[in-house]
Structure formats: structure tokens, C-alpha cells
DSSP file (Angstrom, degrees, kcal/mol; ACC not computed):
  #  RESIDUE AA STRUCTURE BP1 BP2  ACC     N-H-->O    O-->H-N    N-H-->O    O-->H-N    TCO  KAPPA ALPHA  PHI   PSI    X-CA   Y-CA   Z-CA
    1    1 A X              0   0    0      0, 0.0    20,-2.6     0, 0.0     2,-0.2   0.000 360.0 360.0 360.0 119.5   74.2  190.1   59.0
    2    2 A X  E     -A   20   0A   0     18,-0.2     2,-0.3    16,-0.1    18,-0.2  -0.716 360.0-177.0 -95.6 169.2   76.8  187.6   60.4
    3    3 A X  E     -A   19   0A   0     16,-1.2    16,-1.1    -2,-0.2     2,-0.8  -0.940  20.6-133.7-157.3 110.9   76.6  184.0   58.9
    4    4 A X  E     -A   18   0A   0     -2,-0.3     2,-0.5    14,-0.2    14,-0.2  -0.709  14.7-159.4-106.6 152.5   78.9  181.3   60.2
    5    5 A X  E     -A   17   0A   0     12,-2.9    12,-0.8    -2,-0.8     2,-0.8  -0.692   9.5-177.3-112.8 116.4   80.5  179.1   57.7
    6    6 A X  E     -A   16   0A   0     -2,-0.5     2,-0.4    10,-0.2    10,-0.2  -0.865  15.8-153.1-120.4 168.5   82.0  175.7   58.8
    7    7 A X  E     -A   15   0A   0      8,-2.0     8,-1.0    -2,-0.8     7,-0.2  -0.987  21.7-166.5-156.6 114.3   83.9  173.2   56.5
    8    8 A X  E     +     0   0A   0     -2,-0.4     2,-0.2     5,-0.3     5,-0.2  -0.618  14.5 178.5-108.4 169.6   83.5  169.1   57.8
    9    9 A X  E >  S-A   12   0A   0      3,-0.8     3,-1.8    -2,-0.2    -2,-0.0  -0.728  80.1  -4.0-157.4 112.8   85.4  166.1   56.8
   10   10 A X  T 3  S-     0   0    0     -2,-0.2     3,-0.1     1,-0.2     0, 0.0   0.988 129.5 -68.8  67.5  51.6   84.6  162.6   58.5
   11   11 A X  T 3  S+     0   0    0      1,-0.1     2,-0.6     2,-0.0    -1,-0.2   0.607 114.5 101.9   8.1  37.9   82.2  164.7   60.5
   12   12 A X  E <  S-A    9   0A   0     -3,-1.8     2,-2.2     1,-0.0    -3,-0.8  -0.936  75.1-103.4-121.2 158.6   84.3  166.5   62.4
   13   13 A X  E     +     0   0A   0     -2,-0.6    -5,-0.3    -5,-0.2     3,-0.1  -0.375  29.5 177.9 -82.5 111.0   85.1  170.2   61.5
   14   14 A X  E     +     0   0A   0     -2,-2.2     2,-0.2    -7,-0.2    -6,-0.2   0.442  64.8  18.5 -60.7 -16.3   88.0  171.5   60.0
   15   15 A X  E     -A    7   0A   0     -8,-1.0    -8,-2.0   -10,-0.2     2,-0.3  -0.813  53.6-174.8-176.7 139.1   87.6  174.7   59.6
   16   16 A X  E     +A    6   0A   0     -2,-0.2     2,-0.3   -10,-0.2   -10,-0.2  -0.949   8.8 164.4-141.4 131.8   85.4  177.7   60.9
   17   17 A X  E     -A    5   0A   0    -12,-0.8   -12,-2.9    -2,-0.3     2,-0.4  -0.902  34.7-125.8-146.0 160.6   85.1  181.4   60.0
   18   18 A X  E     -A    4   0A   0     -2,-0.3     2,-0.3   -14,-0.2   -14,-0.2  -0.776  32.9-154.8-131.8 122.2   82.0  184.5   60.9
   19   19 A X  E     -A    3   0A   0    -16,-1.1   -16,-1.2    -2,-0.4     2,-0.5  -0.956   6.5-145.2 -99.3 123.4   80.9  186.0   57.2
   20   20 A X  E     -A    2   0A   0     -2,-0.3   -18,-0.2   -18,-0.2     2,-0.2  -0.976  13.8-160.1-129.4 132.0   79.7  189.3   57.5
   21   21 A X        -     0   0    0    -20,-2.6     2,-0.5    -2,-0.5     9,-0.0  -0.567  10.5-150.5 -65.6 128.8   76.8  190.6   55.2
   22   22 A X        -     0   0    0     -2,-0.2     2,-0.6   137,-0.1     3,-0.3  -0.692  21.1-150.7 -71.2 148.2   75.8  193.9   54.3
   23   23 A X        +     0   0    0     -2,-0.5     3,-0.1     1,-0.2     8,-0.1  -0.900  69.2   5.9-127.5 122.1   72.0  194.3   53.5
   24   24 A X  S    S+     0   0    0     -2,-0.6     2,-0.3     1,-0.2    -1,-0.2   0.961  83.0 147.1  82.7  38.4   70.3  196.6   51.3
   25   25 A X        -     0   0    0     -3,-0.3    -1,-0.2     2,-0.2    -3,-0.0  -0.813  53.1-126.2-108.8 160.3   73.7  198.2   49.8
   26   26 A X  S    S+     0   0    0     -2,-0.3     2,-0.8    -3,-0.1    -1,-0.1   0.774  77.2 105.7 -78.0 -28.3   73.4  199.2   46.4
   27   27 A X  S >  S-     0   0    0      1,-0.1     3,-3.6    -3,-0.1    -2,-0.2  -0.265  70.4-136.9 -57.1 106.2   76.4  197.4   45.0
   28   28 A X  T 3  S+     0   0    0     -2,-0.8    -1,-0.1     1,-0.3    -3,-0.1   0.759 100.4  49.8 -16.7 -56.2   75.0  194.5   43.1
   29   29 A X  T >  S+     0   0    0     46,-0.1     3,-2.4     2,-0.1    -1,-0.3   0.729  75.4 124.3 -44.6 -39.0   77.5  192.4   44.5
   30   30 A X  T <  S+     0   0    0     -3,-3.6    -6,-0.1     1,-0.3    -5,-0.1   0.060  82.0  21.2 -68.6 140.3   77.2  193.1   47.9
   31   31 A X  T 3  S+     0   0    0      1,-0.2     2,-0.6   -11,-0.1    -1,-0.3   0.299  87.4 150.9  92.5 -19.5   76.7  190.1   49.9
   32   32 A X    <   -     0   0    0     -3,-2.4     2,-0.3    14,-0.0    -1,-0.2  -0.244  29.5-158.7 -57.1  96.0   78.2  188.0   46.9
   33   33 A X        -     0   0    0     -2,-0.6     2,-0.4   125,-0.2   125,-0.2  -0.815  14.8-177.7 -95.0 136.7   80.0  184.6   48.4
   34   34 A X  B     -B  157   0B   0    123,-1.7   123,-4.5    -2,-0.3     2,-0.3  -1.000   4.5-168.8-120.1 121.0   82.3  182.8   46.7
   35   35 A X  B     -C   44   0C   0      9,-4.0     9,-1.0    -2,-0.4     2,-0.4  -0.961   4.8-177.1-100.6 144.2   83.8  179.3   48.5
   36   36 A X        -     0   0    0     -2,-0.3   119,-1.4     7,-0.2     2,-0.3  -0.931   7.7-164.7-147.1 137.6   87.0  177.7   46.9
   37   37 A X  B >   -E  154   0D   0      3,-0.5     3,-0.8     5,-0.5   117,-0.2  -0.890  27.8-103.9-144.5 103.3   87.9  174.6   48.5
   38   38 A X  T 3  S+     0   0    0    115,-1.5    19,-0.2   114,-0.3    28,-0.1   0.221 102.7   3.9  -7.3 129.9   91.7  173.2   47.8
   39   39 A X  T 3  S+     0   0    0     17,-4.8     2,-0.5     1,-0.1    -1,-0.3   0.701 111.9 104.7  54.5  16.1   91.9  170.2   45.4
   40   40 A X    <   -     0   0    0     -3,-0.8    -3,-0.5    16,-0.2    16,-0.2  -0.766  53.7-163.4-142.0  99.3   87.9  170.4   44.8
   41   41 A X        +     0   0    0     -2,-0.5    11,-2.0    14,-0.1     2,-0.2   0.516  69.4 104.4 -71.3   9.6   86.5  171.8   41.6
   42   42 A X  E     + D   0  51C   0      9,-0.2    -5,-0.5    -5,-0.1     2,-0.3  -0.518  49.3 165.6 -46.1 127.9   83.4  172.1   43.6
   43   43 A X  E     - D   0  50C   0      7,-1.7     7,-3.5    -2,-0.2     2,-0.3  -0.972  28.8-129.0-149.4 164.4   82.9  175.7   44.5
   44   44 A X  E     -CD  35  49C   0     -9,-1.0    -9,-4.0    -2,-0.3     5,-0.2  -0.917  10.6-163.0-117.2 155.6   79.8  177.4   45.9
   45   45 A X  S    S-     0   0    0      3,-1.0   -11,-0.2    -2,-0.3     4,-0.1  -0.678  77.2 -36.6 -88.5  50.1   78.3  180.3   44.6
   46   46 A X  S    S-     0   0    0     -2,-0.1     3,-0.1     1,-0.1   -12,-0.1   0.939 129.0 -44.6  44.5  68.5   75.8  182.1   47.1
   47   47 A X  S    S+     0   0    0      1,-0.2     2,-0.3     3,-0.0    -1,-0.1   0.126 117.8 110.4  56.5 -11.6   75.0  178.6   48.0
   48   48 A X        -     0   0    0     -3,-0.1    -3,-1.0     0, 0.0     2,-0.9  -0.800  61.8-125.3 -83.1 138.3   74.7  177.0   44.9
   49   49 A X  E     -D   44   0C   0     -2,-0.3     2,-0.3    -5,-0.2    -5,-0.2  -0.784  22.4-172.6-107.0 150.4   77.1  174.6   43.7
   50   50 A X  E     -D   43   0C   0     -7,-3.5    -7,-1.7    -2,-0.9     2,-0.6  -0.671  19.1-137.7-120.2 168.4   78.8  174.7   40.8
   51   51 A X  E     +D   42   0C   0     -2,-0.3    -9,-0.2    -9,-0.2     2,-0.1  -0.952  27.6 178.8-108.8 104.1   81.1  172.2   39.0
   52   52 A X        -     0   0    0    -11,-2.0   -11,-0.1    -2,-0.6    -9,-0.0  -0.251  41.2-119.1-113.7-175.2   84.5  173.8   37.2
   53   53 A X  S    S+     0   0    0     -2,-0.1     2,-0.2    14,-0.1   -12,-0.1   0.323  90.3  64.0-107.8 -13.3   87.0  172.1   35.6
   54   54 A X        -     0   0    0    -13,-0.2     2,-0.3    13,-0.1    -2,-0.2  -0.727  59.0-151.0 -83.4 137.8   89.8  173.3   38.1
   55   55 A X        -     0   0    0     -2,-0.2     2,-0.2   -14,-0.1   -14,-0.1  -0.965  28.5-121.4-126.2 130.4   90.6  172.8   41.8
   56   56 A X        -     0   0    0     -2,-0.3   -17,-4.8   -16,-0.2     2,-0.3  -0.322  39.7-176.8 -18.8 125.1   92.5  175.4   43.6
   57   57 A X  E     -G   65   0E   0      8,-2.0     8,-3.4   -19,-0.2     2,-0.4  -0.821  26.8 -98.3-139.2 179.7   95.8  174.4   45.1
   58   58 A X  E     -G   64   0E   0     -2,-0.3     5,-0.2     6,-0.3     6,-0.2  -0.927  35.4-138.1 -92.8 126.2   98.7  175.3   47.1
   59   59 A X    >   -     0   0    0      4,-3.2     3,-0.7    -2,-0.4    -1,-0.1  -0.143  33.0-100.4-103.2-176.5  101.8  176.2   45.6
   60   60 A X  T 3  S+     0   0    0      1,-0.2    -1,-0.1     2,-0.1    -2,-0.0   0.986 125.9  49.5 -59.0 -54.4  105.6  175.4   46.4
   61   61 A X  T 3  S-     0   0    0      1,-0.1    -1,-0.2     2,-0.1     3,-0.1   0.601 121.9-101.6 -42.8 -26.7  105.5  179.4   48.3
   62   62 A X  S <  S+     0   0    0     -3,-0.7    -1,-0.1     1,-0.6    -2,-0.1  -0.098  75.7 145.7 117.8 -44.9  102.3  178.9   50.4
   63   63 A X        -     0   0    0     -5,-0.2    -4,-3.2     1,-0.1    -1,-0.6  -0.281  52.9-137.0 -82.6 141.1  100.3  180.6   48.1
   64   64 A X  E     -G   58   0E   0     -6,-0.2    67,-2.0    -3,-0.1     2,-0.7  -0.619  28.6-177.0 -89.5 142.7   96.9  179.6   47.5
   65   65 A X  E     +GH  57 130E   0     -8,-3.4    -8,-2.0    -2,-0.4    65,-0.3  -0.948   5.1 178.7-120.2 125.0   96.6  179.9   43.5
   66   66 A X  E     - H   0 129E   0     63,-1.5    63,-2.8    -2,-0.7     2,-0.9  -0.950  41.1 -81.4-127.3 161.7   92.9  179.1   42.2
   67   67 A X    >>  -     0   0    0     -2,-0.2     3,-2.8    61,-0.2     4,-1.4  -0.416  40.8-154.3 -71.5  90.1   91.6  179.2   38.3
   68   68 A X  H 3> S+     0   0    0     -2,-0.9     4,-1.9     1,-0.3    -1,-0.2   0.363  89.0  59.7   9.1 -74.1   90.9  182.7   37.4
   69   69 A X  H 3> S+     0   0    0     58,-0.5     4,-2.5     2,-0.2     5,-0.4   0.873 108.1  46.2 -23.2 -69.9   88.7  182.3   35.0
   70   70 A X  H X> S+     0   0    0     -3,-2.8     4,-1.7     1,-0.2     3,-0.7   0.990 119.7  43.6 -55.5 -49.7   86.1  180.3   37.5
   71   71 A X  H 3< S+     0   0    0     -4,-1.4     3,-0.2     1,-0.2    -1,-0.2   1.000 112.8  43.9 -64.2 -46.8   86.7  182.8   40.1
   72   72 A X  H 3<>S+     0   0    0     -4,-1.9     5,-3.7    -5,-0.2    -1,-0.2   0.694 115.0  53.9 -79.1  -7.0   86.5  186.3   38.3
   73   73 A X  H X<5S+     0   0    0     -4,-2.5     3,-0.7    -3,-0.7    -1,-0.2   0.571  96.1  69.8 -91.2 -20.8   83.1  184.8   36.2
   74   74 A X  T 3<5S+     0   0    0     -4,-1.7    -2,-0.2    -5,-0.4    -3,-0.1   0.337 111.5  28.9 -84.2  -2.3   81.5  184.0   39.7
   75   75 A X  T 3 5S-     0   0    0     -4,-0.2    -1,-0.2    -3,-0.2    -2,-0.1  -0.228 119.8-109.3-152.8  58.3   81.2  187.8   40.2
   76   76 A X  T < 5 +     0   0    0     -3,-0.7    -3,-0.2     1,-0.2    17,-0.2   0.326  66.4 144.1  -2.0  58.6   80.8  188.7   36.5
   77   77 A X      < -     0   0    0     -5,-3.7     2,-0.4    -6,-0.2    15,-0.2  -0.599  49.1-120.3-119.0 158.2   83.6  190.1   36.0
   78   78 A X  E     -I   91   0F   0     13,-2.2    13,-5.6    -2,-0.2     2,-0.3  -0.829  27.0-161.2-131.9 134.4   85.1  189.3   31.9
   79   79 A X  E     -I   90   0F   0     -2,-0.4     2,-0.7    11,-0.2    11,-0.2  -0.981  12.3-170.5-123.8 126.1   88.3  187.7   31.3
   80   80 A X  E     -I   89   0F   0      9,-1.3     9,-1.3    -2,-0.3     2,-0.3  -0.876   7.6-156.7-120.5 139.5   90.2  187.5   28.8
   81   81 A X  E     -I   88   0F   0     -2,-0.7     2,-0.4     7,-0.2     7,-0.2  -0.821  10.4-154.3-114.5 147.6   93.6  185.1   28.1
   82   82 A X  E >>> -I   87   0F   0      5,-2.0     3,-1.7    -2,-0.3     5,-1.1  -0.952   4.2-165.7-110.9  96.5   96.4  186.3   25.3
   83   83 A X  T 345S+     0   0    0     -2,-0.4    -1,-0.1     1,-0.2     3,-0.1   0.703  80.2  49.1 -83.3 -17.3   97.8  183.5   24.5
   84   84 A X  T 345S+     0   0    0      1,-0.1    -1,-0.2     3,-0.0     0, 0.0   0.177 119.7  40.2-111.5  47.6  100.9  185.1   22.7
   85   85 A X  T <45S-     0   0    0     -3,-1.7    -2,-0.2     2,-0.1    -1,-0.1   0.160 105.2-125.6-135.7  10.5  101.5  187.2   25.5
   86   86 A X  T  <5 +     0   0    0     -4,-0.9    16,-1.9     1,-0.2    -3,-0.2   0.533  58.5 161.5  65.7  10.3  100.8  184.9   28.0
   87   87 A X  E   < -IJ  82 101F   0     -5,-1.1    -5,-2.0    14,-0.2     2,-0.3  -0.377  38.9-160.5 -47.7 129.4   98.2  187.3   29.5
   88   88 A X  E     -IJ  81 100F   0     12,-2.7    12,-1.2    -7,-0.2     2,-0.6  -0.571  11.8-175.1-121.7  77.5   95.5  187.5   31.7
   89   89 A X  E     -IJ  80  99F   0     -9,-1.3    -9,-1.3    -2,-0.3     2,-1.0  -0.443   3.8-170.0 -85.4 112.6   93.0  190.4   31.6
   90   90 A X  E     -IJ  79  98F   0      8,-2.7     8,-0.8    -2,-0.6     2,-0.7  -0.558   4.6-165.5-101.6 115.4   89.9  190.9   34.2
   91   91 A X  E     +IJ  78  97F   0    -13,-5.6   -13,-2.2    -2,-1.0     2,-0.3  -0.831  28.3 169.6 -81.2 109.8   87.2  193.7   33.3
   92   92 A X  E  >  - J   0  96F   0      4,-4.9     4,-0.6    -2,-0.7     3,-0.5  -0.861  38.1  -4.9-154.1 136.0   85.2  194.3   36.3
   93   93 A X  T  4 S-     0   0    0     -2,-0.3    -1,-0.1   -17,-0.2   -16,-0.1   0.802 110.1 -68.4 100.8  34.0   82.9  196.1   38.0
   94   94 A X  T  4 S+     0   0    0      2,-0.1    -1,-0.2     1,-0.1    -3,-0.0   0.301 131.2  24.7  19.2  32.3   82.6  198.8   35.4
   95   95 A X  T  4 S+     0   0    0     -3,-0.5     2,-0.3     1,-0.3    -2,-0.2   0.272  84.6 112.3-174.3 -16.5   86.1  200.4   35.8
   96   96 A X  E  <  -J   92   0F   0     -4,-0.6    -4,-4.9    42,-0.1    -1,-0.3  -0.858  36.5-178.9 -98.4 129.6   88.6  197.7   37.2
   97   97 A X  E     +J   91   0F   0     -2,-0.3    13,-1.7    -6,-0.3     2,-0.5  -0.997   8.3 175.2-130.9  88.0   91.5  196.6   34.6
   98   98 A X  E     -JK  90 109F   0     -8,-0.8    -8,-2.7    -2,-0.3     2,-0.7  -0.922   3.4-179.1-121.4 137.0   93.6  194.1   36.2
   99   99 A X  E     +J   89   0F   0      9,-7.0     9,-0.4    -2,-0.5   -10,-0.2  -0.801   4.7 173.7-160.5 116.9   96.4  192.4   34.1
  100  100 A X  E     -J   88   0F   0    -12,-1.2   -12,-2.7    -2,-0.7     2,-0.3  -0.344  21.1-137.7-109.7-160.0   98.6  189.9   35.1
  101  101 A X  E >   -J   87   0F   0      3,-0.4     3,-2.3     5,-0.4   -14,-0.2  -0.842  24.9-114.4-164.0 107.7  101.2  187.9   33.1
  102  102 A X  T 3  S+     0   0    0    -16,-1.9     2,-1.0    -2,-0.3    18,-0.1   0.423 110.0  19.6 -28.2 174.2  101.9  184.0   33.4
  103  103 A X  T 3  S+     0   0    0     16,-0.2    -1,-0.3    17,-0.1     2,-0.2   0.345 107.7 123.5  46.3 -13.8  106.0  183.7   35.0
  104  104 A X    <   -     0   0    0     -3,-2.3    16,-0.7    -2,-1.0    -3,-0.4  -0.707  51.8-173.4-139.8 118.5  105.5  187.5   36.2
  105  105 A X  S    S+     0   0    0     -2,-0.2    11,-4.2    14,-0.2     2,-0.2   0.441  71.8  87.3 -87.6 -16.1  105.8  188.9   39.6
  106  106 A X  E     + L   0 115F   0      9,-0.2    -5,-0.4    -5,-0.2     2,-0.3  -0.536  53.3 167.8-120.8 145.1  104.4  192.4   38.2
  107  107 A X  E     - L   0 114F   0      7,-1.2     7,-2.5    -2,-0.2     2,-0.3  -0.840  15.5-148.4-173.4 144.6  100.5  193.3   37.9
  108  108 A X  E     - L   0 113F   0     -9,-0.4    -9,-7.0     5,-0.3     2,-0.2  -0.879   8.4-161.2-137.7 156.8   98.5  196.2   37.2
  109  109 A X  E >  S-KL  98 112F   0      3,-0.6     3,-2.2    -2,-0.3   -11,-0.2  -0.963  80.8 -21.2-137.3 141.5   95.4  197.6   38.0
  110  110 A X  T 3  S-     0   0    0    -13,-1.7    -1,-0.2     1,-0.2   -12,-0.1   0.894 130.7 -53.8  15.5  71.1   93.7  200.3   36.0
  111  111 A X  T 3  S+     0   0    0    -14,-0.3     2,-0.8     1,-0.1    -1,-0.2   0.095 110.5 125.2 102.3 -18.0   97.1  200.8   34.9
  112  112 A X  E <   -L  109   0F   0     -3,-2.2    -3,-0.6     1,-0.0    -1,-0.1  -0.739  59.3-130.3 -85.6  73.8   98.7  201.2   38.1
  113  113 A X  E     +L  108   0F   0     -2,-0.8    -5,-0.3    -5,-0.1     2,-0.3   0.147  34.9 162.5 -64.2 163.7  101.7  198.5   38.3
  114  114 A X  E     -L  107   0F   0     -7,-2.5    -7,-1.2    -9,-0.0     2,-0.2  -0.559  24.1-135.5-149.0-174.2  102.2  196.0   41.8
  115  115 A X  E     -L  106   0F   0     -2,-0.3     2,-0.7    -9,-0.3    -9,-0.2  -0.956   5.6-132.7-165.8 148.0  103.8  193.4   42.2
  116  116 A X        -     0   0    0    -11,-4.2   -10,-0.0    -2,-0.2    14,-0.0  -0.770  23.9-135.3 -87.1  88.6  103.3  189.6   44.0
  117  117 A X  S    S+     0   0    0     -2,-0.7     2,-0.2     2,-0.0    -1,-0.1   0.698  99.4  30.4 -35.5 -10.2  105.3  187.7   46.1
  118  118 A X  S    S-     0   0    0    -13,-0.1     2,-0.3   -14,-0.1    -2,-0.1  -0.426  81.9-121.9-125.3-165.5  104.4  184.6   43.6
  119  119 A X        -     0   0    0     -2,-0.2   -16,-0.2   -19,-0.0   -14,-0.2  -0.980  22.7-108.6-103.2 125.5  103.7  184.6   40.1
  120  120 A X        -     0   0    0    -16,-0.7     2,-0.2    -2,-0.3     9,-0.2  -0.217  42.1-153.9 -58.7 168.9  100.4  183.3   38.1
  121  121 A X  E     -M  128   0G   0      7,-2.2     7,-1.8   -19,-0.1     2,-0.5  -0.911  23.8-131.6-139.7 171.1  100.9  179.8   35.9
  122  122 A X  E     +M  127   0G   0     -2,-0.2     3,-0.4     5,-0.2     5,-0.2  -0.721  40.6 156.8-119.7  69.6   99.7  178.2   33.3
  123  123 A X  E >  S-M  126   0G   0      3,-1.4     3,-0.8    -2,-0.5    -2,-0.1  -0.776  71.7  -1.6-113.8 140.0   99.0  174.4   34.3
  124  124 A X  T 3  S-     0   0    0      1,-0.2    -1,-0.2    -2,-0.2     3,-0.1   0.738 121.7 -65.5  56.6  19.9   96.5  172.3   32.4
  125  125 A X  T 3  S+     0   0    0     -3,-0.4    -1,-0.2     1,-0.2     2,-0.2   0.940 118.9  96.9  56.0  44.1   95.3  175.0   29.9
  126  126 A X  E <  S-M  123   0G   0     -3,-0.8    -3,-1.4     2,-0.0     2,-0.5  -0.793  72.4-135.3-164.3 121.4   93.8  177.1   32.8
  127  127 A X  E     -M  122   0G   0     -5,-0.2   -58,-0.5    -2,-0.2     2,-0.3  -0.772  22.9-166.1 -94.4 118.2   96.1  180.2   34.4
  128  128 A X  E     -M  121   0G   0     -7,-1.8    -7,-2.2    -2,-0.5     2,-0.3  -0.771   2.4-158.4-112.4 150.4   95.8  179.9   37.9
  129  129 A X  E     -H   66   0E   0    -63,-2.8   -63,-1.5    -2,-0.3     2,-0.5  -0.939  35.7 -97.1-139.2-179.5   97.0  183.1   40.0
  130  130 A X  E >>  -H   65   0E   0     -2,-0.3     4,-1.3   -65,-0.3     3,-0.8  -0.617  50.7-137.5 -81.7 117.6   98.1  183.5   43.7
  131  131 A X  H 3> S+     0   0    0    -67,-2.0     4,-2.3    -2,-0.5     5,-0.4   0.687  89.0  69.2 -63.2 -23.2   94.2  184.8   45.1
  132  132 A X  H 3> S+     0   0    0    -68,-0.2     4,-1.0     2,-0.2    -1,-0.3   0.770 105.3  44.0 -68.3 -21.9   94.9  187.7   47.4
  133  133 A X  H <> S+     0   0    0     -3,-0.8     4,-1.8     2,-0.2    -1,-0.2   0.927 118.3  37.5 -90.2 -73.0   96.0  189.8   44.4
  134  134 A X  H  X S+     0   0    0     -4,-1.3     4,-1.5     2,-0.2    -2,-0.2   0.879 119.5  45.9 -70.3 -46.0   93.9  189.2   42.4
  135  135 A X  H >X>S+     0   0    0     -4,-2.3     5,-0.8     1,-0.2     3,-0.8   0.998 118.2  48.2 -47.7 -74.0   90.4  189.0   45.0
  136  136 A X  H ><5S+     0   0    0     -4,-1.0     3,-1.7    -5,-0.4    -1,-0.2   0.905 110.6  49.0 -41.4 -44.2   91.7  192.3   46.8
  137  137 A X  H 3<5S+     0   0    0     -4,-1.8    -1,-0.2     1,-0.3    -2,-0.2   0.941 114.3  48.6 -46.4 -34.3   92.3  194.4   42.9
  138  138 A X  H <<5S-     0   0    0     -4,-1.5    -1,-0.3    -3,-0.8    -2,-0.3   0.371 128.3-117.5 -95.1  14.6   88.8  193.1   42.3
  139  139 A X  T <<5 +     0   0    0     -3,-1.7     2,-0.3    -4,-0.7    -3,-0.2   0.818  59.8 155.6  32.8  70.1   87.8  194.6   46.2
  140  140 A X      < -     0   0    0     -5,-0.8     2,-0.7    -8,-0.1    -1,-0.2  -0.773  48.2-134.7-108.9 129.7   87.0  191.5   47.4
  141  141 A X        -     0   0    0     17,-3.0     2,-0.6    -2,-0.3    17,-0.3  -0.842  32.5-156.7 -89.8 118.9   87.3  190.7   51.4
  142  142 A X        -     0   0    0     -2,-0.7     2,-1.0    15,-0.2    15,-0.1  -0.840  10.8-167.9-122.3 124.0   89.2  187.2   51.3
  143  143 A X  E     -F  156   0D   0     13,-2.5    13,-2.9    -2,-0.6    11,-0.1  -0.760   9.8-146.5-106.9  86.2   88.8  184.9   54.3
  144  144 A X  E     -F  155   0D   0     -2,-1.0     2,-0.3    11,-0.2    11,-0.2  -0.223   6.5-162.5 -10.1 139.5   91.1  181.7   54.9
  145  145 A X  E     -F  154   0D   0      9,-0.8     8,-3.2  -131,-0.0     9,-1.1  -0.840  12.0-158.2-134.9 116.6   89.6  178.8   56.5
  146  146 A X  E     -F  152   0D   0     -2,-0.3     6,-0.2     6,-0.3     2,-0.2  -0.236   6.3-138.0 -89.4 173.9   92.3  176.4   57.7
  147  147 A X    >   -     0   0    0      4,-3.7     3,-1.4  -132,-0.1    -1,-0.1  -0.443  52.9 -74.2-109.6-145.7   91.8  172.3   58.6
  148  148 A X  T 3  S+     0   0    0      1,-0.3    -2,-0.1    -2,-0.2  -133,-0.1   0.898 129.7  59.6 -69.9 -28.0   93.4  170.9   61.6
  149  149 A X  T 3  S-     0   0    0      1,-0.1    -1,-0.3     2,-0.0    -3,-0.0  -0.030 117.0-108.4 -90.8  29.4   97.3  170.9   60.4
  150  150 A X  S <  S+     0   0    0     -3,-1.4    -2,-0.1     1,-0.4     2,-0.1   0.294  77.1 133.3 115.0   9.5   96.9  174.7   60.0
  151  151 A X  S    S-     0   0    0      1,-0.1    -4,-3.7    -6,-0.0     2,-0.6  -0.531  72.9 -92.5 -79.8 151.4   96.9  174.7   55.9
  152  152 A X  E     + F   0 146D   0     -6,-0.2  -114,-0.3     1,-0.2    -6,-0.3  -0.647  45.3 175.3 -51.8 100.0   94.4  176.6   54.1
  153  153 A X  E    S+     0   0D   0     -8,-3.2  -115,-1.5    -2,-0.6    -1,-0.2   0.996  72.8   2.7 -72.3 -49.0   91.4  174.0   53.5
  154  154 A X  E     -EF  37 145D   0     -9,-1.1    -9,-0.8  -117,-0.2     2,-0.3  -0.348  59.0-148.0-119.6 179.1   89.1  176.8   51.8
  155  155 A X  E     - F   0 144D   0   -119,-1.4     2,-0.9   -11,-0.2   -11,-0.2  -0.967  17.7-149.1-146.9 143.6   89.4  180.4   50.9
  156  156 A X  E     - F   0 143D   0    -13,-2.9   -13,-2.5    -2,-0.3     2,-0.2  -0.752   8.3-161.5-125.6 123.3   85.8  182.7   51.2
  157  157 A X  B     +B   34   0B   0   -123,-4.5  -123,-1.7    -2,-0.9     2,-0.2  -0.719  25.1 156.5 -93.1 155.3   85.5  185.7   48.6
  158  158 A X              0   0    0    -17,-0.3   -17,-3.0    -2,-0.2  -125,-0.2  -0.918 360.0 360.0-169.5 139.6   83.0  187.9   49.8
  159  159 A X              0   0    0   -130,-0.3  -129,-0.1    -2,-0.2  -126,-0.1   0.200 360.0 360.0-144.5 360.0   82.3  192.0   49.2
């Protein structure tokens, strides 16, 4: 099932991307949309919107960094923050361990160490992390959606 997704502003569009669905797969998930839209703690949730406390942003690198939390709860996955280890741990999917660490280029999953071209932070009492990392650990297909100057307006999580 393809679905196109298009992102307006002053009615004209800004950004446009093809979502493609599986149907009938057994993974719970499957089919699961997430939208994250820079600066906007609006995000939709398989068409619902929901209201966070956080906007996604851009960082000084490029990198799009959204709040963890919001994102990794939006496909039920359990987070937990260590606040004197500055730690961020996501349980998901009944077997995925991913655990990054504010200031920290260096990441595992189920155990396994990586590493980031950015680092998470800890702005506003919400640890935001650079999304590909983290979306991709969690085996997440993650889609860009640019505006007219060629920035990421949105990013669309999808498995």
C-alpha cells in the first residue's frame, strides 16, 4: 500500500514523500507512522495528533535530534533516563537494548557498541538524540521530508 504524504505551509507544499505500507504482516507495528515536524511539538501518530512537550530541531551538525522519550513511546517501546549517568535506555520490541549516553558519540545495541557522528543532549529536561540512530537500532525505515530551502521540514518513522 503506497500512501502519499505532503507537508503545506501558506498553502503551498513544502515537502512531499511515497510511504509504503505492508498489510497483514504479523508485526504489531507494521504499518506504524510516526510524523515529527521541526520546531512543532505536534506529531502525528497513525493520524492522530498528539501534543508533546518537545519540538524536534536541527542541530549546529545538520542532525535532526528529536525527544526520545515522545518518539520511542509512539511505538511502545520503554525508556528509561539515569540521571547520574546521564543515560538513556530504550526496551523495545521484546529484545532491542539500545543505550545511549548524553555528550557521547558511542551507543549500543543489545550490547553491541556504535557510534554517531553527533552526540544526544540534554536541553530543557528532555534528552534529545540525533534520529537516524536511534529510529534505525529500533528497525525503523526513516524518511526526510525537506521544505523549499532544502532543510529537513519533517522526518516520517515508519516499519
Amino acid at each position: 500500500l503506497e500512501l502519499v504524504v505532503t507537508v503545506e505551509k501558506d498553502g503551498k507544499i513544502v515537502a512531499a514523500d511515497t510511504l509504503n505500507y505492508t498489510v497483514g504482516a504479523a508485526d504489531p507495528l507494521a504499518g506504524r507512522t510516526v510524523v515529527m515536524t521541526v520546531d512543532s511539538t505536534e506529531y502525528v501518530v497513525n493520524n492522530n495528533i498528539i501534543t508533546g512537550d518537545a519540538a524536534p530541531y536541527i542541530d549546529s551538525a545538520w542532525r535532526t535530534m528529536v525527544p526520545i522519550r515522545a518518539l520511542a513511546e509512539a511505538f511502545d517501546a520503554e525508556v528509561y533516563w539515569n540521571q547520574d549517568d546521564e543515560t538513556v535506555t530504550i526496551n523495545f520490541d521484546a529484545g532491542t537494548k539500545i543505550v545511549m549516553t548524553v555528550d557521547e558519540t558511542t551507543y549500543t545495541v543489545n550490547g553491541e557498541e556504535a557510534t554517531m557522528d553527533t552526540e544526544p543532549v540534554n536541553t530543557g529536561s528532555r534528552v534529545y538524540v540525533p534520529i537516524r540512530f536511534a529510529a534505525e537500532a529500533m528497525g525503523f525505515h526513516v524518511t526526510p521530508l525537506y521544505n523549499d530551502a532544502g532543510l529537513t521540514a519533517s522526518v516520517v518513522f515508519q516499519r
